[in-house]
VOLUM-646651 format. One line per field, with one value per atom (N, C-alpha, C): residue number from 1; residue in one letter; atom name; x, y, z. Coordinates in pm, 1 decimal. Each point is the difference from the previous one (the first is absolute). Layout:
<nodes>
n [NUM;...]
res [A;...]
atom [CA;...]
u [X;...]
v [Y;...]
w [Z;...]
</nodes>
This chain:
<nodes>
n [1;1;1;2;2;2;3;3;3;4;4;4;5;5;5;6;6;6;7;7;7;8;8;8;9;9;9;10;10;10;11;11;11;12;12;12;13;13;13;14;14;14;15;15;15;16;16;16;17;17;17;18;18;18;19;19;19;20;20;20;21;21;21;22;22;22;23;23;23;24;24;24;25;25;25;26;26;26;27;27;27;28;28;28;29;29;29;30;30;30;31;31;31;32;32;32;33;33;33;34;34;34;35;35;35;36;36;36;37;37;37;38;38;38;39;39;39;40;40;40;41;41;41;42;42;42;43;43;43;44;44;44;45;45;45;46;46;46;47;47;47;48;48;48;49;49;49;50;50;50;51;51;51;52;52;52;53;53;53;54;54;54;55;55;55;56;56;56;57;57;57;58;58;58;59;59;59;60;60;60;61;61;61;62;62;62;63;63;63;64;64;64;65;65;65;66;66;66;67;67;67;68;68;68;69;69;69;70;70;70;71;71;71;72;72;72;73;73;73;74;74;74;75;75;75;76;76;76;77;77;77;78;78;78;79;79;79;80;80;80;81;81;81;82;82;82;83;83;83;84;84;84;85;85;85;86;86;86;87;87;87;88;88;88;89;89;89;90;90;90;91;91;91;92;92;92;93;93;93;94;94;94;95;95;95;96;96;96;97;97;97;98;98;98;99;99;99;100;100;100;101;101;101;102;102;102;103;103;103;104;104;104;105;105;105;106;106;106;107;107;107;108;108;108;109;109;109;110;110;110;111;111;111;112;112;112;113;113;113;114;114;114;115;115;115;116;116;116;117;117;117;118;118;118;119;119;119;120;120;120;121;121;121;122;122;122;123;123;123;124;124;124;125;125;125;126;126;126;127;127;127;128;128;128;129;129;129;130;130;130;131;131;131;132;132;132;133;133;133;134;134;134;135;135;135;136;136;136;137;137;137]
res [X;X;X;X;X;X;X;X;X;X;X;X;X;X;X;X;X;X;X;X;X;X;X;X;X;X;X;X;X;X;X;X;X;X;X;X;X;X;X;X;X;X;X;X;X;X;X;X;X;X;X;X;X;X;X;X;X;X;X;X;X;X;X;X;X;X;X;X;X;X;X;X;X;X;X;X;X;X;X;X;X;X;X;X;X;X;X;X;X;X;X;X;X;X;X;X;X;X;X;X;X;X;X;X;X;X;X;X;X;X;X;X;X;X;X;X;X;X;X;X;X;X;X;X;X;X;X;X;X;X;X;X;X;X;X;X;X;X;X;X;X;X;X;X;X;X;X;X;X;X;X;X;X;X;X;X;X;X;X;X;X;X;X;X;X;X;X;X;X;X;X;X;X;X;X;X;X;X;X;X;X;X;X;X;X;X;X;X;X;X;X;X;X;X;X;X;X;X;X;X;X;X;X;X;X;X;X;X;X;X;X;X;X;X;X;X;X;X;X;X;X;X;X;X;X;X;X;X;X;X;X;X;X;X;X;X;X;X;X;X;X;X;X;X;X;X;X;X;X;X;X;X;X;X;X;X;X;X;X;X;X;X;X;X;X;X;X;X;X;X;X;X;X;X;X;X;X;X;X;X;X;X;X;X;X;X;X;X;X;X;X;X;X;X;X;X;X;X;X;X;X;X;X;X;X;X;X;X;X;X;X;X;X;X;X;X;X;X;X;X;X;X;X;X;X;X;X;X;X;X;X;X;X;X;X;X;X;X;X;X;X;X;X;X;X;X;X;X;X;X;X;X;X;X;X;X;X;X;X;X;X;X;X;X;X;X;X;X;X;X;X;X;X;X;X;X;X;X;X;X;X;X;X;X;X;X;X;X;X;X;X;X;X;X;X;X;X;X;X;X;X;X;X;X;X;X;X;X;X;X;X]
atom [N;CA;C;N;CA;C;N;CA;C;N;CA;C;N;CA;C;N;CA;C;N;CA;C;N;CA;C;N;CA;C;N;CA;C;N;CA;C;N;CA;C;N;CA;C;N;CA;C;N;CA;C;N;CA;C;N;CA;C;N;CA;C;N;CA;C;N;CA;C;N;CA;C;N;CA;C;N;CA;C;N;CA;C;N;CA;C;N;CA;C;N;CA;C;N;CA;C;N;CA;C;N;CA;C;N;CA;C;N;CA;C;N;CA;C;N;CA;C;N;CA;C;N;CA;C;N;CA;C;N;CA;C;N;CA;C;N;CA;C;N;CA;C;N;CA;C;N;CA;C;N;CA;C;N;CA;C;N;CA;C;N;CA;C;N;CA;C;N;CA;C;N;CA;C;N;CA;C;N;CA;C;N;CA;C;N;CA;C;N;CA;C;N;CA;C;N;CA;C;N;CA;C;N;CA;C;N;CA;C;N;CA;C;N;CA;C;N;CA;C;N;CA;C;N;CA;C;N;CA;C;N;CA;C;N;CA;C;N;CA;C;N;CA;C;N;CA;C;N;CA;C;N;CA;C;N;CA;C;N;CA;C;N;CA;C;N;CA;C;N;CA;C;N;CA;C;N;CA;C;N;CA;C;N;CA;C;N;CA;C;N;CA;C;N;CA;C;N;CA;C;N;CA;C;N;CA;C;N;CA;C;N;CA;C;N;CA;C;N;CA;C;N;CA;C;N;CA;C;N;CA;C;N;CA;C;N;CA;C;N;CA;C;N;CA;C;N;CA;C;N;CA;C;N;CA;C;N;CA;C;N;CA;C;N;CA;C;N;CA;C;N;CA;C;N;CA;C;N;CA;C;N;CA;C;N;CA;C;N;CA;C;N;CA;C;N;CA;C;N;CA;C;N;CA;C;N;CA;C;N;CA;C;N;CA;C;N;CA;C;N;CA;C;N;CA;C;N;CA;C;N;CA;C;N;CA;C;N;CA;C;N;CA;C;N;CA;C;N;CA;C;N;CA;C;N;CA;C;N;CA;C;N;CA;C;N;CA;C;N;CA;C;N;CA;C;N;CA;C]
u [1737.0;-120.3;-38.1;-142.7;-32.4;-109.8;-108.6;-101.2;-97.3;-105.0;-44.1;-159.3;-62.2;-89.5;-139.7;-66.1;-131.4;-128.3;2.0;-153.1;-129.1;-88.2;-121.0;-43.1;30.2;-32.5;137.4;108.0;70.9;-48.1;-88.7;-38.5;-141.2;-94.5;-94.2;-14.5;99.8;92.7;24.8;99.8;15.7;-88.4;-116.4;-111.6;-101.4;19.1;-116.4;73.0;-42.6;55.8;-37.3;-76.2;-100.4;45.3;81.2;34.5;152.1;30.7;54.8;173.1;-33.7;135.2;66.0;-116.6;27.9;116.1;23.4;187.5;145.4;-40.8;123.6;-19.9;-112.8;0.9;57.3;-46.4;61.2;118.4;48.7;179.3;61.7;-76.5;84.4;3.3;-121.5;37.1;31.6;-21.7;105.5;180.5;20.5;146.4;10.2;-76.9;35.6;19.2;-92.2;-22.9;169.7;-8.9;137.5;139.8;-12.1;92.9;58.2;-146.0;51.5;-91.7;-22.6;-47.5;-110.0;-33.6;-101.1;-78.6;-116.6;-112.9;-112.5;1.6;-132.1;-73.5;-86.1;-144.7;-73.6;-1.6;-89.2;-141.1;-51.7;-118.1;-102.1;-21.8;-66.6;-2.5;96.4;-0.1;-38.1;6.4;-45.8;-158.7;-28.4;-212.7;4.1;84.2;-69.5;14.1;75.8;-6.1;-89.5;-56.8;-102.5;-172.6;-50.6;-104.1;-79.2;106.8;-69.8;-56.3;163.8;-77.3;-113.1;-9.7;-150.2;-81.3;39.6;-174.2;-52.7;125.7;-59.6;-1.5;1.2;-4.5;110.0;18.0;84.8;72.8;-14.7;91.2;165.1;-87.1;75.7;109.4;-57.0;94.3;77.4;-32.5;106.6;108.8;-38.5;106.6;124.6;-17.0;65.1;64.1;-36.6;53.7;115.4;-39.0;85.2;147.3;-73.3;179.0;37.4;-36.7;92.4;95.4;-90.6;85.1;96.6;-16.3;98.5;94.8;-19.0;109.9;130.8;-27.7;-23.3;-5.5;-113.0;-25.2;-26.6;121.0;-20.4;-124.3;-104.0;-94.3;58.5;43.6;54.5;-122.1;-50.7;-102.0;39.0;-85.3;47.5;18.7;86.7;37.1;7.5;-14.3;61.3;39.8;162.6;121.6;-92.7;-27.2;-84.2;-93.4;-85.7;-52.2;48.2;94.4;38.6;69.6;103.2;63.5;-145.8;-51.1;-110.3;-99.1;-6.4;-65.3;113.9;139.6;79.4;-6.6;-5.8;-8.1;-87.7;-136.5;-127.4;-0.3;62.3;-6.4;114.3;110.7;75.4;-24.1;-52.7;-37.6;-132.9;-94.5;-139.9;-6.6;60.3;-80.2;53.5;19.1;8.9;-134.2;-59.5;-129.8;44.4;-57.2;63.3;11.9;-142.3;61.3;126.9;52.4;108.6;171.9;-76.3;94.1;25.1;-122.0;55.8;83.9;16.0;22.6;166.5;-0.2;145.2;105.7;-112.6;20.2;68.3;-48.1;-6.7;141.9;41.3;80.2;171.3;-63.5;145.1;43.3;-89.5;-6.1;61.5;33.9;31.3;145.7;122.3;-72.5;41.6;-83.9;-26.4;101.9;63.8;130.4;-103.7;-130.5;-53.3;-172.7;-40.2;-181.5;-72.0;-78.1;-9.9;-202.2;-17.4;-97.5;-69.8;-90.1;-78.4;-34.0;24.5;-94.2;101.8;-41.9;133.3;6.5;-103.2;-17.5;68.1;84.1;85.3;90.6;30.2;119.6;137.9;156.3;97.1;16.0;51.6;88.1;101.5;64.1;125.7;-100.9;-110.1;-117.1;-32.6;-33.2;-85.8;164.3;94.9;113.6;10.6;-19.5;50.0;91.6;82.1;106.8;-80.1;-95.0;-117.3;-42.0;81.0;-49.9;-157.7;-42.4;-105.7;11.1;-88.8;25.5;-176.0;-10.0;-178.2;63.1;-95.2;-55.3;-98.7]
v [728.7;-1.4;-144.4;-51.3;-132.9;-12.2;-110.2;-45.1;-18.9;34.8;16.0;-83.2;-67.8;-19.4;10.2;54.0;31.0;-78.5;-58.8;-53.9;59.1;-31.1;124.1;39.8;-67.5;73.4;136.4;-10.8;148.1;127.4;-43.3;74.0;44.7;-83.7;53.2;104.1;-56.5;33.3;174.7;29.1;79.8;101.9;-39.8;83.8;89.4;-122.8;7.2;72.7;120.4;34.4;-10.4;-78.2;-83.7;-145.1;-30.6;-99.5;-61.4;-108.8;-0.7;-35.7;9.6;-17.2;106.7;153.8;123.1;37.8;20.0;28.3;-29.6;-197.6;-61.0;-2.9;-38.5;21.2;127.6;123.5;135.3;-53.1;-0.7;44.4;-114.6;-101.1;-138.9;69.2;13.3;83.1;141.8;28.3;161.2;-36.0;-80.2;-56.4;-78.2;-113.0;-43.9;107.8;103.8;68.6;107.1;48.5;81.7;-65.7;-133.6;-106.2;-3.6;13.1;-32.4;-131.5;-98.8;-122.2;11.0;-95.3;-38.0;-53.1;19.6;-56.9;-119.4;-109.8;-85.7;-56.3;-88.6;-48.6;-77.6;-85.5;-153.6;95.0;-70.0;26.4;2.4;-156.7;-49.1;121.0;59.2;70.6;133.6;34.7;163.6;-45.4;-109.2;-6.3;-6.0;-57.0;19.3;160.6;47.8;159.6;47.1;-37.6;60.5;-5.4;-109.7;-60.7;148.1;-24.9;85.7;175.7;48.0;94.2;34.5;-115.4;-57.6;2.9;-6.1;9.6;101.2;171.8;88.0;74.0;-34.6;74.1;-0.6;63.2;13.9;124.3;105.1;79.5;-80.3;-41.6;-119.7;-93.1;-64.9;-82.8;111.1;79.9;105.6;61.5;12.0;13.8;-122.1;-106.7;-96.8;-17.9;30.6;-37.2;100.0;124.8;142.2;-16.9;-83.1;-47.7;-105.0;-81.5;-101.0;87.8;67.0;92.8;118.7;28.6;83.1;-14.0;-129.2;-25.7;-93.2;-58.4;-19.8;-159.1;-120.0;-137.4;-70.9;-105.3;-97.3;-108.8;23.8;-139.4;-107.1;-106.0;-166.0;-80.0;3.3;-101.1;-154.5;-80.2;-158.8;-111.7;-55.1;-81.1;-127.7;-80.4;-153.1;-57.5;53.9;-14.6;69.9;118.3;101.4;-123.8;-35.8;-127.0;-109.1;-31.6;-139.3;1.3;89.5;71.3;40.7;60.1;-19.2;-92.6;-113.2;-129.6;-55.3;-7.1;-54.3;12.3;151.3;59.0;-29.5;23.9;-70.8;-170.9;-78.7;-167.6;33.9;56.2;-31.0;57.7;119.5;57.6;23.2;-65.6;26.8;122.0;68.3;97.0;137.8;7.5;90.6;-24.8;131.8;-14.2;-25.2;9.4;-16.7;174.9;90.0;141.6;43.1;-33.0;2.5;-71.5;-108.3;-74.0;72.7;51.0;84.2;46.3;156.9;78.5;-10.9;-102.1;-69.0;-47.6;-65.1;-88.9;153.7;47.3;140.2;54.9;6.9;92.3;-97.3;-141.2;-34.7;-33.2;-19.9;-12.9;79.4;150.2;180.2;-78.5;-11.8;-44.8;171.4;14.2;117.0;-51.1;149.6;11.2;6.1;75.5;-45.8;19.2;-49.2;-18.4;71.7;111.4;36.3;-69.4;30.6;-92.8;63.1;20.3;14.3;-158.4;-72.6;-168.4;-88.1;56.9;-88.8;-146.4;-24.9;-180.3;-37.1;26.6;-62.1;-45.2;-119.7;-74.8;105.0;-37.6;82.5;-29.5;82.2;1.6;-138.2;-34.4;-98.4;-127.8;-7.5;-110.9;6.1;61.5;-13.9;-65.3;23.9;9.9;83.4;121.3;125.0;60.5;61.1;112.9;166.8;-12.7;161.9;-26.6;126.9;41.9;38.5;-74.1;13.4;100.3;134.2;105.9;30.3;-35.6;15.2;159.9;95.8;149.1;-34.4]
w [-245.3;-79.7;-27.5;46.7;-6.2;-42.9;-17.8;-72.3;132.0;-1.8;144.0;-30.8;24.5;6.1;98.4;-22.1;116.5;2.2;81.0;75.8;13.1;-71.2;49.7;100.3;113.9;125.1;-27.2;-14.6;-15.4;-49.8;-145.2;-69.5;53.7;34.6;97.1;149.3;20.9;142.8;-10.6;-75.8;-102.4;-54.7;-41.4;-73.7;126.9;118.1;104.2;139.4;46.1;50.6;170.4;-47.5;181.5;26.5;-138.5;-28.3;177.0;25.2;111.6;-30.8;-163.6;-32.2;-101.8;56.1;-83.4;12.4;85.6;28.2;-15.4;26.2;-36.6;-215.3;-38.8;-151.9;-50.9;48.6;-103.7;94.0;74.0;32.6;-95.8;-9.3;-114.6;-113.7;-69.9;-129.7;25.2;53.0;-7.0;4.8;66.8;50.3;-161.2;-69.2;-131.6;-94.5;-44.3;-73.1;-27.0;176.7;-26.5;-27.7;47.4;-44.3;-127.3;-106.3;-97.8;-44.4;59.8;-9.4;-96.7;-45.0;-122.1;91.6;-41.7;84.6;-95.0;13.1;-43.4;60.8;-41.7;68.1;-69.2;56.8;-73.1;-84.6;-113.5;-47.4;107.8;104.1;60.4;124.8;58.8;72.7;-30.5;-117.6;-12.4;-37.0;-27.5;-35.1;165.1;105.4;142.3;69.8;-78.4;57.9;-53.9;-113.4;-92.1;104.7;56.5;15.1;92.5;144.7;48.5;-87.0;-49.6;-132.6;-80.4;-47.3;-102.2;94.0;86.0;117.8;59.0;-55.8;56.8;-99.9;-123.0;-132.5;-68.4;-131.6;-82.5;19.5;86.1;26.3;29.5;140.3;102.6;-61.0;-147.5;-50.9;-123.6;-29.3;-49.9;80.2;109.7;96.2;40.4;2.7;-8.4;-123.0;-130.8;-142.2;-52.7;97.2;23.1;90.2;75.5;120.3;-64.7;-133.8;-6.5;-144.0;-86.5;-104.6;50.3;141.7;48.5;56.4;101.8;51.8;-81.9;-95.4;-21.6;17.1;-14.5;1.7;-74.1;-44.0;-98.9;16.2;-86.3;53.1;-87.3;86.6;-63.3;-20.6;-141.6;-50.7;49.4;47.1;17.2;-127.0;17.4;-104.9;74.0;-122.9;33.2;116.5;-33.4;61.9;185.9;-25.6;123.4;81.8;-76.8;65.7;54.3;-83.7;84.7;76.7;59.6;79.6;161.5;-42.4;41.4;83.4;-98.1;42.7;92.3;-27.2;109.1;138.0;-28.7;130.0;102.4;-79.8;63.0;115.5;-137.6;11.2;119.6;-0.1;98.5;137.2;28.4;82.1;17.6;84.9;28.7;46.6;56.2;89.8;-105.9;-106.8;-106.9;-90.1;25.0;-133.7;-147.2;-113.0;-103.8;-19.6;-0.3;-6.1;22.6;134.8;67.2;-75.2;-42.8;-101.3;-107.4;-74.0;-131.9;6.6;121.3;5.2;44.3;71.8;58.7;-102.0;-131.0;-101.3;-131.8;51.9;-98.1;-9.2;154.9;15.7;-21.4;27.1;-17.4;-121.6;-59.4;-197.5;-47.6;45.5;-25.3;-44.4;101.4;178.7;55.8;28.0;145.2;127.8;-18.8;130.5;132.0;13.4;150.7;-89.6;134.9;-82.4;170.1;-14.8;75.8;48.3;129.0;59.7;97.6;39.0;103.0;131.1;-103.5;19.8;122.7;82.9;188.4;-39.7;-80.7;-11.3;-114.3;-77.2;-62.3;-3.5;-28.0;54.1;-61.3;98.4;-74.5;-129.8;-44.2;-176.3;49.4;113.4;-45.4;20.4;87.8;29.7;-153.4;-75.2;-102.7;-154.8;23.7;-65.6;-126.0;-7.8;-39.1;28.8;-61.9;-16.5;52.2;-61.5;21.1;178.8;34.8;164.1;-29.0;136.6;9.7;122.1;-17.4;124.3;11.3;118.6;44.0;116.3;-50.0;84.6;96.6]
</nodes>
């Protein structure tokens, strides 16, 4: 039983079933869930699962607010400490967005035993120097 953290492409991934990462997402959380594992998620990352939602109504984003109270998903508000962790990441690595940083920044703050990803372009967890596996679906 571990601390699992999710990427919004998972959770999108997940919701969307045209989506190209519908398959590997439910078998991740279906495989966390029966695990046992705790599941969280950057603030920054659940407003990016949110967007497309908000754009097809409020059913849409009730449905999303429904899978994070069921499965259940810790949302990690950003702090301070969340930021500057954050900004490191950024300054040291260009080819990491800062979105991307939060969310990276998020999980090792926990610290999160793995941080799960959709995103091929992120540098490794030992490139980045974290303890939290980084596992891209």
């Amino acid at each position: 039983m571990g601390l699992i953290h999710l990427d919004a492409g998972v959770v999108i991934g997940f919701l969307d079933a045209s989506d190209a990462h519908h398959e590997s997402a439910t078998r991740a959380l279906t495989e966390a869930v029966g695990s046992g594992d705790r599941l969280a998620m950057a603030a920054s990352a659940f407003a990016e699962c949110l967007v497309g939602p908000w754009r097809r109504g409020r059913r849409a984003v009730d449905l999303v607010d429904e899978l994070v109270v069921r499965l259940p998903i810790e949302i990690v508000a950003l702090d301070a400490d969340i930021a500057r962790a954050a900004a490191r990441i950024r300054a040291t690595h260009a080819s990491v967005r800062l979105p991307d940083a939060l969310v990276i920044a998020t999980a090792a703050h926990a610290p999160a035993d793995r941080l799960l990803t959709t995103d091929r372009r992120w540098p490794t967890a030992r490139r980045l120097g974290l303890t939290t596996t980084i596992t891209t679906l």
